[in-house]
N, C-alpha and C positions, 0 to 999 in steps of 0.2 A: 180673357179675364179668368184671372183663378180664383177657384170658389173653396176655401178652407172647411174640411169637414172635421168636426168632432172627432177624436178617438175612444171610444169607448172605452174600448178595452184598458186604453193606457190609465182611462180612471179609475175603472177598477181596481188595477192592478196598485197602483197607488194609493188610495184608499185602503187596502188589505194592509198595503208595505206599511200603513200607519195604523195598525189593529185596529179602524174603524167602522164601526159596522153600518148595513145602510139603515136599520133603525137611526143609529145616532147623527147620520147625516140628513136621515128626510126632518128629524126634528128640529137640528138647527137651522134647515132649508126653510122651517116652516110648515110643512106638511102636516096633516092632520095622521095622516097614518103614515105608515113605511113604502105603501105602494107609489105615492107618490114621487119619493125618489129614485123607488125600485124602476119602474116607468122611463124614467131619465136615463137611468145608467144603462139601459137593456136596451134603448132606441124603440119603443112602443110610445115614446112619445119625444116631440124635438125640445130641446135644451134652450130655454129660453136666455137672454145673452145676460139678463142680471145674474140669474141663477149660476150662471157657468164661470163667473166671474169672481161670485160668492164661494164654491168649490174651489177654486183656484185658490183662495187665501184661507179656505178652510185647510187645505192639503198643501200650504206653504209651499207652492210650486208657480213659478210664471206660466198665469193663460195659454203663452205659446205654447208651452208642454201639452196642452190639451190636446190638440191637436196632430190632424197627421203631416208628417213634415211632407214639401213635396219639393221633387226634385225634376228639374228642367234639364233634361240633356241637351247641350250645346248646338245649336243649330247652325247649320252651315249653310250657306248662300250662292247659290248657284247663278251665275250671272247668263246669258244668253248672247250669244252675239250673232250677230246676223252678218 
């Protein structure tokens, strides 16, 4: 089973690309102060699946962009023969 992890960085980075700052994102998160979203985006604390979802349509990007892509190199099958 593959387990999809968060890209951090890649939210950052996208957030910035849209001159947001994280004040402005922990507000519309909800967040009472900035650390709160500060917390999320630095991986001091896990990204809860509403919140990450909520980002995503904050930063008009699809969810799967959040993440890190993973790539399965083709596996090859070795048969045995007796």
């Amino acid at each position: 089973m593959l387990e999809k992890k968060v890209d951090l960085q890649k939210i950052k980075e996208i957030r910035k690309s849209k001159h947001m700052s994280i004040e402005e994102m922990s507000t519309i998160l909800g967040y009472d102060s900035p650390n709160g979203y500060f917390y999320l985006e630095s991986g001091k604390s896990k990204f809860p699946a509403e919140k990450l979802a909520m980002v995503s349509k904050i930063l008009d990007v699809p969810i799967q962009k959040l993440f890190f892509e993973v790539k399965v190199a083709k596996m090859e099958t070795f048969h045995h023969w007796r």
